[in-house]
C-alpha positions in Angstrom: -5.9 12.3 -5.1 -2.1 13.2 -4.5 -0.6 15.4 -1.9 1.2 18.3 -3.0 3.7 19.1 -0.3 4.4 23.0 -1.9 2.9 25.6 -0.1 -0.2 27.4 -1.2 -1.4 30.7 -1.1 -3.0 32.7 1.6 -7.0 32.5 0.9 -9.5 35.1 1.5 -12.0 32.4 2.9 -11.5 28.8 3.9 -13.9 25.9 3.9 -13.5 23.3 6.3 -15.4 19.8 5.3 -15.9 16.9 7.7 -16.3 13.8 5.4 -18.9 11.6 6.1 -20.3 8.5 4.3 -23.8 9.6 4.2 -23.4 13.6 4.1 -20.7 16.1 4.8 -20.7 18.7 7.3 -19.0 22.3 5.9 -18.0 25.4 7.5 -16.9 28.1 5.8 -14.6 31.1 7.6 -13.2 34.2 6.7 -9.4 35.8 7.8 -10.9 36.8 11.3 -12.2 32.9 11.9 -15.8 34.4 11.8 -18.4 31.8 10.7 -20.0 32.3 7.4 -21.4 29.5 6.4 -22.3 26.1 8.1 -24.2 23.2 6.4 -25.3 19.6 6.8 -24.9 18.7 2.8 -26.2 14.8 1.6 -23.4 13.2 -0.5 -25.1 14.1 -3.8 -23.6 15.6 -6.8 -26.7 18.0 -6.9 -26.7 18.9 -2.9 -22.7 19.2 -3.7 -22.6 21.2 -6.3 -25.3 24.0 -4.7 -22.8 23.9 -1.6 -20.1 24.7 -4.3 -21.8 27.7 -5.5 -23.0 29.1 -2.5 -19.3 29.0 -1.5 -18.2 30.7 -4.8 -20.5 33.7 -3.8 -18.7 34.3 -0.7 -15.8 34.4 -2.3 -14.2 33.0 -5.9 -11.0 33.4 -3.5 -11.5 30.1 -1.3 -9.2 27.1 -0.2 -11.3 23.9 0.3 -10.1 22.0 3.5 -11.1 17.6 4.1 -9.7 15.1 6.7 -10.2 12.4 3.7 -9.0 12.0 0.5 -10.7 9.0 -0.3 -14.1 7.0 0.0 -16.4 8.8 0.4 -15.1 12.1 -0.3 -14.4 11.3 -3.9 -17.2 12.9 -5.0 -17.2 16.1 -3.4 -12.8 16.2 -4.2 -13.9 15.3 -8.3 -16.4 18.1 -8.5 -14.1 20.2 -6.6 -11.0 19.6 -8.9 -13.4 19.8 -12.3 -13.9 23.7 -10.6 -10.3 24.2 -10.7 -10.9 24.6 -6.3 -7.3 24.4 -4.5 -8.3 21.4 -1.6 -5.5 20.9 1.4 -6.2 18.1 3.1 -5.5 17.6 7.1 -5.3 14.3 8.7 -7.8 13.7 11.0 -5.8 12.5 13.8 -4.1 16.5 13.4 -8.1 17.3 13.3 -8.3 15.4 16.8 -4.8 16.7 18.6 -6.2 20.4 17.3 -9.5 20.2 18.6 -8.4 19.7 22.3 -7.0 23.3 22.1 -10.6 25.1 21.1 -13.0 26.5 24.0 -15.6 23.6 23.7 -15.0 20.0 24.5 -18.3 19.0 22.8 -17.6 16.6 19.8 -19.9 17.0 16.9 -19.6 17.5 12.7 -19.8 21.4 12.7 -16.9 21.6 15.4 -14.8 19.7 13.0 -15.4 21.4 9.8 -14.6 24.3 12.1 -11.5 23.3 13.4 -10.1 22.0 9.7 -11.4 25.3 7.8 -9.5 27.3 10.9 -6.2 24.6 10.6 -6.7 25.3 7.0 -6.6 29.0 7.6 -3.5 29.4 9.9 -1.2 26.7 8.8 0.9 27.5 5.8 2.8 24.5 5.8 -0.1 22.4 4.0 -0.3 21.4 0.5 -2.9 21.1 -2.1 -4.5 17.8 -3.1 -4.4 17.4 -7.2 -5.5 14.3 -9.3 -3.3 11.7 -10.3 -3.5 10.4 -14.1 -5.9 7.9 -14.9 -3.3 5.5 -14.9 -1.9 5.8 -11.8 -5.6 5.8 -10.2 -6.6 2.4 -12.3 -2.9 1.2 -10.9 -3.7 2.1 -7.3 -7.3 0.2 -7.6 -5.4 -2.8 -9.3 -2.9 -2.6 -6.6 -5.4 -2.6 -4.0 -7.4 -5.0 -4.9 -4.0 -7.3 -5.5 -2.9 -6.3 -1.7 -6.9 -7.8 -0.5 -6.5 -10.6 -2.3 -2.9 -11.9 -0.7 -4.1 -10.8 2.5 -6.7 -13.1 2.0 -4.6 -15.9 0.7 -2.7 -16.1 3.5 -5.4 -16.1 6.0 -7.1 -18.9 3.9 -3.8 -20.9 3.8 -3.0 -20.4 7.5 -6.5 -21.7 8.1 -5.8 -24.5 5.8 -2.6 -26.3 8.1 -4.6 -25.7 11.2 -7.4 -27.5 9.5 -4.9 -30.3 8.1 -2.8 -30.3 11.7 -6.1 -31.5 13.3 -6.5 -34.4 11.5 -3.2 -35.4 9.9 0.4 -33.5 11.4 2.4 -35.5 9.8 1.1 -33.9 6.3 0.6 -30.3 7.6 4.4 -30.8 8.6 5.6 -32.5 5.4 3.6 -30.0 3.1 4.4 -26.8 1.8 0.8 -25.2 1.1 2.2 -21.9 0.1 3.3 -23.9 -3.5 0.4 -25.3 -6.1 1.7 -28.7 -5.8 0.5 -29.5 -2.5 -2.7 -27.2 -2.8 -3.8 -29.1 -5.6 -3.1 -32.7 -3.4 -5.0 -31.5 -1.1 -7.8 -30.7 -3.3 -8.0 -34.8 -4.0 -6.0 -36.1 -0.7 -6.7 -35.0 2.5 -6.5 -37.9 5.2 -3.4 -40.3 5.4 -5.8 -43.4 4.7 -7.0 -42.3 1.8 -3.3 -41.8 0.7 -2.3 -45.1 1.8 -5.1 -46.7 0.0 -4.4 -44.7 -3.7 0.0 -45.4 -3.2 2.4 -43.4 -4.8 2.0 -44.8 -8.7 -1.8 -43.3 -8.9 -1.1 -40.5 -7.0 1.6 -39.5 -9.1 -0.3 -39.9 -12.1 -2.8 -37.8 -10.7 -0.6 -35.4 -10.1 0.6 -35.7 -13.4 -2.1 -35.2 -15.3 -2.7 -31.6 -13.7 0.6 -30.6 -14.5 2.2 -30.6 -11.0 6.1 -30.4 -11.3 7.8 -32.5 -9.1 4.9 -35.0 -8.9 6.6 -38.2 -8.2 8.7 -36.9 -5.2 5.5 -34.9 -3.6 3.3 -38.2 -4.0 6.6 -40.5 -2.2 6.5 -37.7 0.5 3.1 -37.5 1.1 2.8 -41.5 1.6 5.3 -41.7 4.0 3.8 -39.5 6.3 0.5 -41.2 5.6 2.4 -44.7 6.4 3.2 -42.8 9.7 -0.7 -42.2 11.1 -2.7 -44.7 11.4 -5.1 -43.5 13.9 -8.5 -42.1 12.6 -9.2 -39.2 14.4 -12.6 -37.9 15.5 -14.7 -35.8 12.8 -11.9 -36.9 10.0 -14.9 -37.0 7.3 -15.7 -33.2 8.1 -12.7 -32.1 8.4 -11.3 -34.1 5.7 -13.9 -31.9 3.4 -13.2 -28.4 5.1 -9.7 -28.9 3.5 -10.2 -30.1 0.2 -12.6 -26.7 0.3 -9.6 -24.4 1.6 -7.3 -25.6 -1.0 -9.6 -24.8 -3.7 -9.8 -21.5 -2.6 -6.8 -21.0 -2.1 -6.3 -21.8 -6.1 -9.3 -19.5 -7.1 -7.4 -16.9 -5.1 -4.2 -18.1 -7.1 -6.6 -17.6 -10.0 -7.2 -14.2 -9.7 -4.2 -13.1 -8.3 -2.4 -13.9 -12.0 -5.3 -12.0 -13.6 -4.9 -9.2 -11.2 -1.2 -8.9 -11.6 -1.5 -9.4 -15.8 -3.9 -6.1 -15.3 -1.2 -4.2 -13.5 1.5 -5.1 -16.0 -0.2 -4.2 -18.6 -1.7 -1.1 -17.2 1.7 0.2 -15.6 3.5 -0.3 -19.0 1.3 2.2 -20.6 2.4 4.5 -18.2 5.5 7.7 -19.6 7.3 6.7 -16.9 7.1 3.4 -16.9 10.9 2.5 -18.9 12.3 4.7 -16.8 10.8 2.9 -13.5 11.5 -0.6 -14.4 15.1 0.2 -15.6 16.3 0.8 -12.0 17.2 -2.7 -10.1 14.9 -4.3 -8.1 12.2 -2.1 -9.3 9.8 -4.3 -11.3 6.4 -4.2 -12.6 4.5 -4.3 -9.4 6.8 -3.0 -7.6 6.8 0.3 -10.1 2.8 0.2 -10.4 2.8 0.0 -6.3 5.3 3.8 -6.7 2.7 5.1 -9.3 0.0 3.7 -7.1 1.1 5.9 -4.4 2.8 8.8 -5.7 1.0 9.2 -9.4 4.2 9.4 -10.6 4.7 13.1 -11.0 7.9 14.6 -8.5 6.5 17.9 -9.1 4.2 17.2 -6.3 7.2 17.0 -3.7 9.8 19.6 -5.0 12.8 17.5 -3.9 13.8 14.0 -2.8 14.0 14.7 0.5 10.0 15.2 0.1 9.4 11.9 -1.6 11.7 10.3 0.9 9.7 11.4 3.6 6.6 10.8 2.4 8.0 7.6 2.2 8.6 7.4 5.8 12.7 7.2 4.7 13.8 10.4 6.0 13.8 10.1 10.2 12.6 13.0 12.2 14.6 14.3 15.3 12.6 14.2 19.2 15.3 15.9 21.0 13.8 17.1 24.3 16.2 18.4 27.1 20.2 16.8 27.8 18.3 14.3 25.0 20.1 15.3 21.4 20.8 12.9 18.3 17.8 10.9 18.8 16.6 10.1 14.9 13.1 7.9 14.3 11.0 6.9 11.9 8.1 9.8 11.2 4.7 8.9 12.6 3.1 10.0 9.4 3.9 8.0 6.1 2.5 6.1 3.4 3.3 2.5 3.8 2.9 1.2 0.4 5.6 3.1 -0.9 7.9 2.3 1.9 7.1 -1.3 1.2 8.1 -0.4 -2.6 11.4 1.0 -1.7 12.3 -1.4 0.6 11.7 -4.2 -1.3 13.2 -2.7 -4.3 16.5 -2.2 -2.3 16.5 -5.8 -1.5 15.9 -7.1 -5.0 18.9 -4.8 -5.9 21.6 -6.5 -4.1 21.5 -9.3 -5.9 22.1 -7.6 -9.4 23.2 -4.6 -8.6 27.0 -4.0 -7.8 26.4 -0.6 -6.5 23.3 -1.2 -4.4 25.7 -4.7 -2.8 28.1 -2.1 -2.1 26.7 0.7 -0.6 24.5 -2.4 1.5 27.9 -3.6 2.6 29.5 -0.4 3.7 26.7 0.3 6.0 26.7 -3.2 8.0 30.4 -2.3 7.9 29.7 0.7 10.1 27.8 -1.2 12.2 24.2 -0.8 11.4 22.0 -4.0 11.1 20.7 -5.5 8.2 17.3 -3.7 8.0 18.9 0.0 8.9 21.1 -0.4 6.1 18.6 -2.0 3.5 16.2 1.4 4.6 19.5 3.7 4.2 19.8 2.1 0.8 16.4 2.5 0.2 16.9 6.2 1.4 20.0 6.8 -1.1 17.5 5.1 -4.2 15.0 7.3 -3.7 17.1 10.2 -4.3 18.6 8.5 -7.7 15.0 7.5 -8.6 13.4 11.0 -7.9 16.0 12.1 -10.1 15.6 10.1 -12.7 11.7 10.6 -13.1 12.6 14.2 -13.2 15.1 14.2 -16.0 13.3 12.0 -17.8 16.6 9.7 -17.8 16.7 5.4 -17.2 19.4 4.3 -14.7 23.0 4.0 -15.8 25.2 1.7 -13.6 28.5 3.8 -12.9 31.4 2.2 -14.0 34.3 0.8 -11.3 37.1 3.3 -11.1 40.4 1.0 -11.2 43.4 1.7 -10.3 46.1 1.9 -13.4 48.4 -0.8 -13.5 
């Protein structure tokens, strides 16, 4: 589900819902705030869709209020879209903050179905939740999925050098185990006398004959630190097999990391918007499926740029307070995947793109460091990509204006 930032409008009843794993806690209001419906409800498509009805008798008028859009309100936000229902959702940190200003200080489900149906009900500045295509939901899952699986890759390889520093530093120092090279060593190798006693010639052939570039050099590298530690240190054997373990999965994660990302290629390219996407620099395949992942590629649902850009967490917020004026920060409230896609985007462009180098360069020129001015390109790209997904239109580098001879 995708946040529409337009406002909706006015309702004659609201339904608040207070997600739950297990079941769902709804209260339905009407303009006054007067109860007229509260219900425990299982998370069953049955139980879900009698709560839907007996809503729809109230009122065929009715805006459906969550504090999730995901998990495990799926269910109840499918059956609600396949109803044509407008949903708004409202964080539930807002559902916290707001709940400190009703009369009871009792915390339970039925409070804070309340308290969104009544949030729902009074604030006009919320927008409806709407379905992304079904490829940009299969791209979020890929993406997902891809974002676990590094996450876990690096926690497996930072546990393989602490591993390896305990019983060789000389190797953990020497090797690189973010490359497949010294993974797959280390699958074979672990402790410097078994190094010593193999030499570089069988290593290197070893090495060799599961395609490791660079072979010879990484086998003459890893010898000399092993021709550096002589010492056998206490619980080498163990240890020696906790490694060889670590680097093999770090591989499978390797593994499925280049299925994972073959997926997302293949899924983003099917996508309308997809040529369009990949044509502006620095914007590649995942870094495009990561945009659709988060936005669902339709800039209907945010009106303008500045929408998209502060969705983004791009466009800073004032907190002005007193003689304190000018002061510009981050917003508290943005989705950090596409923030990580825009900013990685700006940095891939300066290497390629004259424009993007420029516009970079004119802000450290004013003084601004190099992260503020990669997020003010960043800023500045999400206009010109918003744009271009709107017109339907693939990037066109502008042409330098020279001066006549």
């Amino acid at each position: 589900m995708y946040d529409e930032l337009a406002e909706v409008d006015v309702s004659e009843i609201w339904a608040g819902v207070d997600i739950g794993k297990e079941h769902h806690h709804c209260v339905v209001i009407d303009a006054q705030g007067k109860r007229l419906l509260s219900r425990r409800v299982l998370n069953d498509e049955s139980e879900l869709l009698k709560l839907v009805a007996d809503v729809l008798e109230l009122s065929q008028d009715v805006l459906w209020a969550v504090d999730i859009n995901h998990g495990g309100a799926a269910l109840l936000l499918g059956l609600l879209v396949s109803h044509d229902q407008h949903i708004t959702y409202i964080t539930g940190l807002a559902v916290h903050r707001a709940s400190a200003g009703y009369r009871s200080q009792a915390k339970t489900d039925a409070k804070d179905a309340f308290v969104i149906a009544d949030q729902a009900r009074m604030r006009t500045d919320l927008g409806v939740l709407r379905p992304g295509d079904e490829i940009s939901v299969d791209l979020r899952t890929l993406v997902n999925r891809r974002t676990d699986l590094v996450c876990d890759r690096t926690r497996q390889i930072n546990r393989l050098r602490a591993q390896l520093l305990e019983i060789a530093p000389g190797l953990e120092r020497c090797l690189d185990v973010t490359r497949k090279g010294p993974v797959m060593l280390l699958t074979g190798y672990q402790t410097p006398a078994a190094i010593r006693r193999a030499g570089t010639l069988r290593i290197t052939m070893w090495l060799k004959n599961r395609k490791v570039r660079g072979s010879e050099a990484l086998a003459r590298t890893v010898v000399e630190a092993a021709e550096a530690q002589f010492t056998a240190l206490p619980g080498e054997k163990l240890a020696a097999e906790m490694v060889a373990r670590l680097a093999k999965g770090v591989m499978a994660l390797d593994e499925e990391i280049a299925e994972l990302e073959a997926l997302i290629e293949a899924r983003f390219r099917e996508h309308p918007h997809a040529e369009v996407i990949q044509s502006m620099p620095g914007m590649g395949t995942l870094l495009g499926a990561e945009f659709l992942a988060a936005t669902g590629g339709d800039m209907d649902a945010f009106g303008t740029a500045d929408r998209l850009a502060g969705y983004a967490g791009l466009a800073p917020v004032p907190r002005d307070s007193g003689r304190v004026s000018g002061n510009l920060h981050r917003p508290r409230r943005y989705h950090r995947g596409l923030l990580r896609a825009f900013y990685l985007s700006a940095f891939a462009s300066l290497r390629g793109c004259l424009a993007s180098k420029q516009f970079y360069e004119r802000k450290r020129a004013e003084g601004k460091g190099h992260k503020q001015a990669l997020l003010a390109l960043a800023r500045r790209r999400a206009n010109v990509l918003w744009a271009m997904i709107r017109d339907g239109a693939c990037y066109q580098a502008t042409p330098s204006v020279t001066a006549s001879a």
